[in-house]
PAROFI-309913 format. One line per field, with one value per residue: y, z, x of N, C-alpha, C in turn; residue number from 1; residue in three letters. Coordinates in Angstrom, 1 decimal. Each point is the difference from the previous one (the first is absolute). Layout:
# residues N
nv	[Y;...]
nw	[Z;...]
nu	[X;...]
cav	[Y;...]
caw	[Z;...]
cau	[X;...]
cv	[Y;...]
cw	[Z;...]
cu	[X;...]
pos	[NUM;...]
code	[ala;...]
# end
This chain:
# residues 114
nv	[1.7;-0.8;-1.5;-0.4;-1.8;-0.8;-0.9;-0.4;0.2;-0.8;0.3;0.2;0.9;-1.1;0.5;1.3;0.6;1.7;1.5;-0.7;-1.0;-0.5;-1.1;-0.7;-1.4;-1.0;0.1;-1.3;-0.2;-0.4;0.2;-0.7;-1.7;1.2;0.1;0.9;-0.1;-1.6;-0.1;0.6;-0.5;-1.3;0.3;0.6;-1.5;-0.6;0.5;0.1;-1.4;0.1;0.7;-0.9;-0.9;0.6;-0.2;0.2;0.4;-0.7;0.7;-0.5;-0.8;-0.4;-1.3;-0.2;-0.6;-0.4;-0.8;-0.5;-1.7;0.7;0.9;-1.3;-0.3;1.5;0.2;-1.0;0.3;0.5;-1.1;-0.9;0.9;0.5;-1.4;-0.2;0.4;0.8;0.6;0.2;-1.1;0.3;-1.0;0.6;-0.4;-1.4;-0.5;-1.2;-0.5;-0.8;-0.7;-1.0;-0.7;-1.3;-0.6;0.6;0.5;0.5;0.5;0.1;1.5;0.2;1.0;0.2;1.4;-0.1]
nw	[-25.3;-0.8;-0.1;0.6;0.0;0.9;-0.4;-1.4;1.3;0.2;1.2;-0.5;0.1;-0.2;-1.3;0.4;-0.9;0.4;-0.6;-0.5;0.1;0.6;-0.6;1.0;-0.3;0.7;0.9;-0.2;1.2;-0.3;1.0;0.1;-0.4;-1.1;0.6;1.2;0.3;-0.1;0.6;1.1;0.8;0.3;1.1;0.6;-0.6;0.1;0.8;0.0;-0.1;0.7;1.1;0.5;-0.1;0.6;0.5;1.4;1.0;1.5;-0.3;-0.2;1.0;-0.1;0.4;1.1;-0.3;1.2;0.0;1.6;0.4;1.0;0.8;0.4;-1.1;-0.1;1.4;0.0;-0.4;1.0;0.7;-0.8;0.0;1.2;-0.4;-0.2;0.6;-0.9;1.0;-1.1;-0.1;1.1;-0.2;-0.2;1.1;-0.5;1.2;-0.7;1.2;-1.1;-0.4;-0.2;-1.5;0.8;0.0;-1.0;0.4;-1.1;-0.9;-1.2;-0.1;-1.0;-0.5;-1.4;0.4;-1.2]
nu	[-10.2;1.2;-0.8;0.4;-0.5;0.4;0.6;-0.3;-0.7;-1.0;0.3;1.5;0.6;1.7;0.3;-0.1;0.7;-0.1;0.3;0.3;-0.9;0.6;-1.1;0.1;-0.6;-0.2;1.5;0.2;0.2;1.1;0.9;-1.8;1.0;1.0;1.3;-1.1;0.8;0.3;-1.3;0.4;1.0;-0.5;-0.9;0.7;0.6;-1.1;-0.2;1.3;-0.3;-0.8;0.7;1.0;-0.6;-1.3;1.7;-0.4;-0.4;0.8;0.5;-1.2;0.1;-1.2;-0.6;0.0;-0.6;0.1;-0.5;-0.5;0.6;1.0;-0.8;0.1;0.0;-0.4;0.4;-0.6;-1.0;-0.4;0.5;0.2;-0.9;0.2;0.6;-1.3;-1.1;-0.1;1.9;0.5;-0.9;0.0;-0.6;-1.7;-0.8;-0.6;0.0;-1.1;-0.3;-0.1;-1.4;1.3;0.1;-0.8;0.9;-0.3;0.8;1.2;-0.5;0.6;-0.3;0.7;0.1;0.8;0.8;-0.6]
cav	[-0.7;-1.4;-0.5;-0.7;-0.8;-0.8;-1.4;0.1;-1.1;-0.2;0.3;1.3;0.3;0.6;1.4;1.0;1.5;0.7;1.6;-0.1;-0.7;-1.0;-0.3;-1.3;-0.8;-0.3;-0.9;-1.1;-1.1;-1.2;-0.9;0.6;-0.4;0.7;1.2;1.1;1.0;-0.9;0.2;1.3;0.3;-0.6;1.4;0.8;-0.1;0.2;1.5;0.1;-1.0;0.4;1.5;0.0;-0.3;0.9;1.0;0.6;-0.7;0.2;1.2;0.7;0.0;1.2;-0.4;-1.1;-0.8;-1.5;-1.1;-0.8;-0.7;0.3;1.4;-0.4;-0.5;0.9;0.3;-1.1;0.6;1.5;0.2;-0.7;1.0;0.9;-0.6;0.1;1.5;0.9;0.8;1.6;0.2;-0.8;0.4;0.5;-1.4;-0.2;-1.2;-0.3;-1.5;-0.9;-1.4;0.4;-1.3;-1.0;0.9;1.5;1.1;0.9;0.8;1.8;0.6;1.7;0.5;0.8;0.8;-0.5]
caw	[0.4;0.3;1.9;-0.3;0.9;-0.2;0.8;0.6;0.3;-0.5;0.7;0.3;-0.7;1.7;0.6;-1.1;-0.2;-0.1;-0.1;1.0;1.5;0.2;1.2;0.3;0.6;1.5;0.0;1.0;-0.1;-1.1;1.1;0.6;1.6;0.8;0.9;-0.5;-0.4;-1.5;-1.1;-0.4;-1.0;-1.3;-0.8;-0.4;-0.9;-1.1;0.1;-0.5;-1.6;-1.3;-0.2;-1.5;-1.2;-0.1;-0.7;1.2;1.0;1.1;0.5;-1.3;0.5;0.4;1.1;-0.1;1.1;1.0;0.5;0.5;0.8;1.6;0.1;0.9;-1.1;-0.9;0.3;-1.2;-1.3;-0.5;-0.1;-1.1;-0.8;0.7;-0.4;-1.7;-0.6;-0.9;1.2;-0.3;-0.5;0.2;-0.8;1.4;1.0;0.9;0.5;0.5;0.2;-0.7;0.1;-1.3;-0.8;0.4;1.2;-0.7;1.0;-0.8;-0.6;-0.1;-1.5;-0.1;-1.0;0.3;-1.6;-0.5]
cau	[1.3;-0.4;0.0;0.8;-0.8;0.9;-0.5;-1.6;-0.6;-1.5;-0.4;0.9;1.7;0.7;0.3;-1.1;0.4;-0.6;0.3;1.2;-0.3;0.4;-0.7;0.2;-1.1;0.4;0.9;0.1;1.4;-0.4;0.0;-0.3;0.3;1.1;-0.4;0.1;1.4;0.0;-1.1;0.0;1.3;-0.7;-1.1;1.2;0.1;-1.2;-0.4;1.1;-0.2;-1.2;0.4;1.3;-0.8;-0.3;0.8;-0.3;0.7;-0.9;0.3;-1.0;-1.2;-1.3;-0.1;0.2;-0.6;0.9;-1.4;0.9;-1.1;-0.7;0.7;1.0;1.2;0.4;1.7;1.4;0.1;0.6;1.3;-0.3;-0.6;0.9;1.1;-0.4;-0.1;1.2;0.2;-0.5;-1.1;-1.2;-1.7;-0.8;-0.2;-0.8;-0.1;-1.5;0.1;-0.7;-0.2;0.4;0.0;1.0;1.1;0.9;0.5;-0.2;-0.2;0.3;-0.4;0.4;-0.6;1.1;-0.3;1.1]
cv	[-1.5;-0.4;-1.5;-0.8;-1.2;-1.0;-0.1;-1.8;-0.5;1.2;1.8;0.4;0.9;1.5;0.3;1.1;0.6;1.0;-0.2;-0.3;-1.6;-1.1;-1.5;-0.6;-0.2;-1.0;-0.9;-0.7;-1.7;-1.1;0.5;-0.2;0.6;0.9;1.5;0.9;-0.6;0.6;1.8;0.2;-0.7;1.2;1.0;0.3;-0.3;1.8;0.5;0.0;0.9;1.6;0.1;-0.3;1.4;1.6;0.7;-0.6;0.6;1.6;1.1;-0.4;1.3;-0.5;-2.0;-1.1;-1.1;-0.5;-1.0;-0.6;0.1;1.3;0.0;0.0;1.4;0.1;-0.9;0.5;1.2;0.0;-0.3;1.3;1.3;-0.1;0.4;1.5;0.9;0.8;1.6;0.0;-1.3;0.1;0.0;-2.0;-0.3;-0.9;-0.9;-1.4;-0.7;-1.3;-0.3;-1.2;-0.8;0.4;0.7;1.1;1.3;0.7;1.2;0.2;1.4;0.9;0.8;0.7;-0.6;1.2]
cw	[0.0;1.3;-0.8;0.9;-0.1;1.3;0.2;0.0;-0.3;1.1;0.2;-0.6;1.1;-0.6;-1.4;-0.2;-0.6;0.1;1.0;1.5;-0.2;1.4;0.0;0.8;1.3;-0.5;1.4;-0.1;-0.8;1.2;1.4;1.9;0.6;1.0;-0.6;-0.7;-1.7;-0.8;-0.4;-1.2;-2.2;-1.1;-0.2;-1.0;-0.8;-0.5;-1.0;-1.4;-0.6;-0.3;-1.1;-1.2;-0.6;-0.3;1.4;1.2;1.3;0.1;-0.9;0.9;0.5;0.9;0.1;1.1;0.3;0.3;0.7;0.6;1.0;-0.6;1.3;-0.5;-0.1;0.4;-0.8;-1.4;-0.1;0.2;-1.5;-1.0;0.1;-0.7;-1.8;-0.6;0.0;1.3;0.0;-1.2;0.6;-0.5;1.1;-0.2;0.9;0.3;0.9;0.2;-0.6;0.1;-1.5;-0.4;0.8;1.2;-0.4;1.2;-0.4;-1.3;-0.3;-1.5;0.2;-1.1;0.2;-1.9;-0.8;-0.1]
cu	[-0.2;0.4;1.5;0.3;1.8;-0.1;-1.7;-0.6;-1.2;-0.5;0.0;0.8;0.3;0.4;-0.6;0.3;-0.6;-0.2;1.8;0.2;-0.1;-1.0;0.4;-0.6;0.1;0.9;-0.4;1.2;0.0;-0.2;-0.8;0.1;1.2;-0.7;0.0;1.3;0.0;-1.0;0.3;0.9;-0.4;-0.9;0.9;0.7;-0.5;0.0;1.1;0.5;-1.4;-0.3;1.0;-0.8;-0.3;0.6;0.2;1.2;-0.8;0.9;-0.8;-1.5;-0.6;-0.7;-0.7;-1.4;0.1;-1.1;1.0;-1.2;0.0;1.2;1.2;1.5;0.4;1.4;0.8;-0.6;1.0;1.5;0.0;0.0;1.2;1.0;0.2;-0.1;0.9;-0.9;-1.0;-0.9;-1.3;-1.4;-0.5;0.0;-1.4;0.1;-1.1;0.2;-1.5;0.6;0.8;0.0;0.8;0.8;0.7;0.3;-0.7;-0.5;0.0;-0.5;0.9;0.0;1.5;0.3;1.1;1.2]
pos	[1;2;3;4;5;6;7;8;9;10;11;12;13;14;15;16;17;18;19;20;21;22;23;24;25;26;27;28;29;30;31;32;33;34;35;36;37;38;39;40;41;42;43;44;45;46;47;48;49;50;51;52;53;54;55;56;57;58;59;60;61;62;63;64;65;66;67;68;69;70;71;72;73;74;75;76;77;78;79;80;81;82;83;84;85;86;87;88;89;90;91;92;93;94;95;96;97;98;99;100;101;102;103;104;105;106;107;108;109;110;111;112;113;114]
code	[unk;unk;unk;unk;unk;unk;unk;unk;unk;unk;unk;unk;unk;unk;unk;unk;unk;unk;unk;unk;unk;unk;unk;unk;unk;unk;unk;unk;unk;unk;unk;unk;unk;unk;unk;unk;unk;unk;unk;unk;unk;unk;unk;unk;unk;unk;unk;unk;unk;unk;unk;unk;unk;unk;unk;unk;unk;unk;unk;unk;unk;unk;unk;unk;unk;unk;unk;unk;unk;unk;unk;unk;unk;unk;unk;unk;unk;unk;unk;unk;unk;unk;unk;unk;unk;unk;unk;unk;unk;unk;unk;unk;unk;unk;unk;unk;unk;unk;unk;unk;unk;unk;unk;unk;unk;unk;unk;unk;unk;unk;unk;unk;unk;unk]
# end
């Protein structure tokens, strides 16, 4: 099966397809002085834009992981997220408070079929 690599970096490539699976890098917000709900909402749409790219959408996820800088933030995330995800298809979810780039809040990666 080919692997089919797009937006690729020196570092990475934000999404990478494959047997019909859809994987994407860690999104970070562009502005990392907003507040939690902003940055959320930013990665979001990051998430959004590069699933479309990819031919997918968030009602095709399979699951998803949240890296936050205090696991204090997660209730304003999740309102944020609650808000986003396709109602009757939620991906499984983890959520790990890390030390993240700078004053970044958030981070997310999700893997969804195309």
């Amino acid at each position: 099966m080919e692997i089919v690599r797009q937006e690729i970096k020196p570092t990475m490539s934000h999404v990478v397809e494959h047997n019909g699976v859809v994987y994407l890098a860690g999104m970070m917000a562009d502005d990392h002085s907003a507040s939690t709900t902003v940055q959320t909402e930013q990665v979001l749409a990051k998430i959004d834009a590069l699933l479309a790219m990819a031919g997918t959408d968030k009602s095709r996820l399979l699951t998803a992981m949240v890296f936050v800088s205090d696991i204090g933030i997660r209730p304003e995330l999740n309102k944020v997220w609650q808000a986003w995800i396709a109602p009757n298809n939620p991906p499984t979810r983890a959520c790990v408070g890390i030390q993240l780039e700078g004053p970044a809040k958030v981070e997310i990666i999700v893997t969804a079929a195309k």
